[in-house]
C-alpha positions, 0 to 999 in steps of 0.5 A: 500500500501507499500511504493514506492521508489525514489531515492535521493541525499544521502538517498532514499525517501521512500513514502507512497504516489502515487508520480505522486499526490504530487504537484512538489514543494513538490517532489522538497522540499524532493528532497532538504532534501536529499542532506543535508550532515547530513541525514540518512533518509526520511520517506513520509506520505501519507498525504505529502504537500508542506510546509516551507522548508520540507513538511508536511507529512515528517520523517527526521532522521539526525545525529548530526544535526536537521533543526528547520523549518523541526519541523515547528513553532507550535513546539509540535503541536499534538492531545488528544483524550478520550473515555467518558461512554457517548453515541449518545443517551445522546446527545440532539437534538440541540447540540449548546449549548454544543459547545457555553459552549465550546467556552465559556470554551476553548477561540479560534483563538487569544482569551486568559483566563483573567488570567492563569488556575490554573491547581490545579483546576483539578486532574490526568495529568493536574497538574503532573510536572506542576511546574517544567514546569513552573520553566524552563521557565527562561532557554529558549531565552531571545528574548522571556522573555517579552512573560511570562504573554501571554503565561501564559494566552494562556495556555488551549487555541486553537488559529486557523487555522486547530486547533479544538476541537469536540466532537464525536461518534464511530462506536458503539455510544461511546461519545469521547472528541478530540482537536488539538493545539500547542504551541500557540504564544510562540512556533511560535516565539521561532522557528522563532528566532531559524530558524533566527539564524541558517540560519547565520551560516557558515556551511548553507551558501552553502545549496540548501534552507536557510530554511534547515538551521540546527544545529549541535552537540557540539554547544552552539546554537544547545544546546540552540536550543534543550532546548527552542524545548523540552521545547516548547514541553511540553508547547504544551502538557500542553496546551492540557491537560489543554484543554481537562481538560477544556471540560471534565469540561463542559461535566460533568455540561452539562451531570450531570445526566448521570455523565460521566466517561473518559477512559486514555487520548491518546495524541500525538504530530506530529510537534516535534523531538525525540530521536531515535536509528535506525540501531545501530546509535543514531538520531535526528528524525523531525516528521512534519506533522507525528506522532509516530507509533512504536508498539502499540504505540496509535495515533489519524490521524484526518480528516477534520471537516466533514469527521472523524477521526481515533483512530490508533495503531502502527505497528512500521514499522522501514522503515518509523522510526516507524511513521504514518500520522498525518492527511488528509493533505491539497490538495489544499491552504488556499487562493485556497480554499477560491477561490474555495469554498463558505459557501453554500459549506461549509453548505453541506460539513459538515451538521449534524456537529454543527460547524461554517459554515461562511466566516471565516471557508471556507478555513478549508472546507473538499474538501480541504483535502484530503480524510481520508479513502485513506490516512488511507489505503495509510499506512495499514503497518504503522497502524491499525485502533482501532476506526474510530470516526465522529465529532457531534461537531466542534469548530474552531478557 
């Protein structure tokens, strides 16, 4: 499908959504983003649900300004993905081995490393601008200073929610690698102090919804703002290529003999702003929920942990500012799914996975989510599909 048009305070919404399935607290959420004085644009993914302030599943391109719960507060949250020389038939039988060495390699939920990964351990992008990153920490808010030594150790560590790990294979057999984080706690309580901040200021007062509090060009808050974001950004980055380094490490001792090899990464974050020209006019572009897809530009649209995931290239489509969903997107809540659904469902959903199948999972179940083949095919003009990929292996959070 091409995308439908509504109309909105000062800029059109365009969506690449069916607007009578999108929940009213989510119309009215985009709704609200189109009355703030500084936007010029509105992008909806097809996989757009109700979130904090701006949905999940929303492009906003403002000038001169930029809303930080319209990044959300796992700044810099995205997805690694790596084709291995591995294929099905390397895989053995029973693969919980494989996803406890996993788990014993990549701690998860609120789990940290004992002491921080020293990147020198491994070669290639893992310890590329490592320094330099490390260096700027001592520019970013003093409110989370005293958080150095946690987020040291949190680097190369998944945390929960929908965050994952797996390992999968193609269409062809092909072994691929693919893990989903942010920036952990660090990036959480950066965004919640900048969020904080900014809703005192004069100019948010009158807004429809304190959550679309933003921050303006030429003001020491708005620079404090976007060297703690980017910043925050590449912590994010770090920690997945420092994770997939991790699991690389595993696959090679767990698959000696067939002694893998790894195509180039494919990462991309979707929780983050860029800077972006459209129609002669410099903006601040907020992918929440979203994903990059200018001209073959490569990116990774995950399913739910029993359903898939995609391998996608850009078709860079302006009218959504050269982007693309960045998932299924959830349909229903955590606590609806857990009302909803049982771990016996949670065993049928996702049999043939190895993966967790307790209480603790249940409201990560795939009826919760929206289904993967539509949302790909909602955005046809956004996308096309390089490879479609079904997890063998799961490691949650």
């Amino acid at each position: 499908m091409s995308y439908v048009e509504m109309p909105g305070a000062r800029v059109p919404i365009r969506m690449w959504a069916d607007p009578a399935t999108v929940e009213e607290g989510a119309l009215q959420q985009l709704r609200n983003v189109a009355t703030l004085p500084w936007i010029k644009g509105l992008a909806v993914m097809p996989d757009v649900h109700y979130g904090k302030g701006a949905t999940v599943g929303s492009v906003i391109a403002m000038r001169g300004a930029v809303c930080p719960a319209a990044v959300g507060v796992d700044i810099g949250c995205g997805m690694s993905a790596v084709q291995t020389s591995l294929t099905a038939n390397d895989l053995p039988g029973d693969l919980s081995r494989l996803r406890s060495k996993i788990e014993q390699a990549i701690p998860v939920g609120r789990g940290m490393h004992d002491s921080p990964v020293d990147p020198g351990r491994f070669h290639g992008p893992a310890t590329a601008g490592w320094d330099d990153f490390r260096g700027r920490f001592d520019g970013v808010a003093e409110a989370v200073k005293f958080r150095y030594e946690r987020a040291g150790k949190q680097m190369g560590t998944l945390g929960s929610g929908n965050h994952f790990v797996e390992v999968c294979t193609d269409t062809s057999g092909s072994v691929w690698l693919m893990l989903h984080s942010g920036s952990r706690n660090i990036g959480k309580e950066l965004a919640e102090h900048h969020i904080g901040i900014a809703q005192r200021l004069p100019h948010n007062q009158g807004l429809i919804d304190r959550d679309l509090a933003v921050f303006v060009a030429d003001t020491p808050q708005m620079a404090a703002y976007r060297n703690d974001l980017f910043w925050a950004q590449e912590y994010a980055k770090y920690n997945r290529t420092l994770m997939m380094a991790l699991l690389k490490d595993v696959v090679r001792k767990e698959f000696k003999k067939a002694k893998p090899a790894f195509q180039p990464e494919i990462s991309a974050h979707h929780n983050y702003v860029a800077e972006e020209r459209y129609d002669g006019m410099d903006l601040l572009v907020t992918r929440k929920g979203a994903i990059r897809a200018g001209s073959g530009d490569h990116g990774i649209i995950p399913g739910s942990m029993g359903t898939g995931s995609y391998i996608v290239k850009g078709l860079g489509n302006a009218k959504s500012f050269n982007s693309a969903s960045h998932g299924a997107g959830r349909r229903m809540s955590r606590n609806a799914a857990k009302r909803r659904f049982s771990t016996r469902d949670l065993e049928e959903q996702t049999r043939g996975v190895e993966c967790r199948k307790d209480s603790g999972v249940v409201d990560e179940i795939p009826g919760a989510y929206k289904p993967i083949e539509q949302v790909i095919d909602q955005q046809r003009d956004l996308v096309e599909v390089v490879a479609k990929l079904k997890q063998v292996v799961c490691v949650k959070g």
